[in-house]
N, C-alpha and C positions, 0 to 999 in steps of 0.2 A: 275661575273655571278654565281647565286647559280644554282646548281642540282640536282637532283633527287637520292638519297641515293642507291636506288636500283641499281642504275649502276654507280654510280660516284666514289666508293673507289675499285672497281677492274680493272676502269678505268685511276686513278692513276698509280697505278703500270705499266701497261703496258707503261704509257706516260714516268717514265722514264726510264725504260729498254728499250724504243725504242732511249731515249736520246743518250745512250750508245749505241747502236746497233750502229745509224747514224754515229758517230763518229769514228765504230773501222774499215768503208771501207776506202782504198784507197788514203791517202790524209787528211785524217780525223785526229782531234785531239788524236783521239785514236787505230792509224792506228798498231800501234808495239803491242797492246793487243792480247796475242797467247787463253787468256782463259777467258769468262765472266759466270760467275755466277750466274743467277737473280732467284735463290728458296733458302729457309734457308737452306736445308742438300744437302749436297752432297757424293755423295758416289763412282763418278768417281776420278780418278787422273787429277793433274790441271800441265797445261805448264804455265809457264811465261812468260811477264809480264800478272798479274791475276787480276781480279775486281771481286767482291764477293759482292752484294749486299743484303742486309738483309732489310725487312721493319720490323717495330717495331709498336708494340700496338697505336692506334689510338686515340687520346683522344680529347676532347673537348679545343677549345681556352679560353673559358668563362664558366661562369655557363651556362647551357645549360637549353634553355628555347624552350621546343617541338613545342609552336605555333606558333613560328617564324623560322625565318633563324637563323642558328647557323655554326660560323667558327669551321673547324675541321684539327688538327694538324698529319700531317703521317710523322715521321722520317723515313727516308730512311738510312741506314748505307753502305758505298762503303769503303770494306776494302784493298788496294793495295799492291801486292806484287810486288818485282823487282830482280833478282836475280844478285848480282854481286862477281866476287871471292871475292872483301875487301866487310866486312860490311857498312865502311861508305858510300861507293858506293852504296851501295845498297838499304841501308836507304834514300839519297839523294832522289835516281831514284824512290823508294816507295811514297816519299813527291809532288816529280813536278807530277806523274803520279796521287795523289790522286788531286793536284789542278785542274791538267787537267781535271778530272771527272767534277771539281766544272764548269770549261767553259764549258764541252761539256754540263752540265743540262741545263746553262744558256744562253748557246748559238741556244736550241735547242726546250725545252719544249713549245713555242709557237705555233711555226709551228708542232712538233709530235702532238701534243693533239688535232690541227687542219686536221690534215691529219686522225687522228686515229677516233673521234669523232664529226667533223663538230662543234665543239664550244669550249668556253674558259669552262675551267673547274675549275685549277687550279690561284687562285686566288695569291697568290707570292711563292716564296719560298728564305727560313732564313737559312744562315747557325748557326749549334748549336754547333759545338764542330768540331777543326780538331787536330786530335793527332796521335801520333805513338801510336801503341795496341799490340803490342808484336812481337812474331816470330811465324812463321810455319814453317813445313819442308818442304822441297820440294825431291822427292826419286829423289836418285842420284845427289845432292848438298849438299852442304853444310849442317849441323849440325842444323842450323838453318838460318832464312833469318828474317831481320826485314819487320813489316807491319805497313801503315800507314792507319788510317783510317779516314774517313769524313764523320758527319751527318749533313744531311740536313732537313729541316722541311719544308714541303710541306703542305699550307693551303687552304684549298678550302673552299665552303659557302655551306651549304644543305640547302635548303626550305623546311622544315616540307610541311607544305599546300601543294606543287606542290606532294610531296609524294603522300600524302593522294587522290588528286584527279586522279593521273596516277593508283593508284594502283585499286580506284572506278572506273577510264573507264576502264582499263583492265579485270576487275570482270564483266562489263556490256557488254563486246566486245564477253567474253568467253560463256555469257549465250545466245548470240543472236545465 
């Protein structure tokens, strides 16, 4: 289903930070998450296990052609830390904790982006890359801790047209 530009890429982001949200109650995949993340800076102190998600610049699937519908690509970055005394443990625990993000999107972004917005928005989502991305500190551990990270590419479809006429009744709504 394509959507309306005006509200469909700030509605991404929320669909999947509610993905994570769902998953870190109770029983949830992502139930041991003591810290979630979902803005690029932070400037409080993070507890472990941490998911840090970053969205990344927005780009076009295709040559973009304005008078049609056009697929639009949003990477999502979910960086996970785990903190354990041996590094390789902790690496490990970084690695299944960053898959797990991959279930709880995949398990979840249908029903959140129906709950959140009463329709499909999101059209699939690719994974583009999973890797380990270095260390962070964490005060009062270890030296450093390894992080594992995972992008996701989340594509949705814009209608030019449906713009252009929401934005005309809204302009005609405002003068009445």
């Amino acid at each position: 289903m394509s959507v309306n530009i005006m509200n469909g890429l700030e509605a991404v982001n929320q669909i999947m930070k509610g993905c994570i949200e769902k998953e870190m109650l109770p029983g949830g995949l992502l139930e041991d998450v003591e810290t979630f993340i979902p803005i690029y800076h932070n400037e409080s102190g993070v507890d472990e296990p941490c998911i840090w998600m970053t969205q990344h610049p927005t780009r076009a699937d295709r040559q973009a052609d304005l008078s049609q519908t056009m697929d639009l690509v949003i990477p999502f970055e979910f960086d996970c830390v785990v903190y354990a005394n041996d590094l390789e443990e902790s690496e490990l625990a970084g690695q299944n904790l960053a898959t797990r993000v991959i279930l709880a999107i995949t398990r979840n972004y249908l029903l959140v982006q129906s709950d959140l917005i009463h329709k499909r928005i999101i059209k699939r989502i690719e994974l583009e890359t999973y890797y380990p991305v270095g260390q962070v500190q964490i005060q009062g551990k270890s030296d450093r801790v390894p992080a594992t990270g995972v992008i996701l590419n989340v594509i949705h479809t814009i209608n030019w047209k449906m713009c252009c006429r929401n934005l005309e009744q809204n302009q005609n709504n405002e003068g009445d």
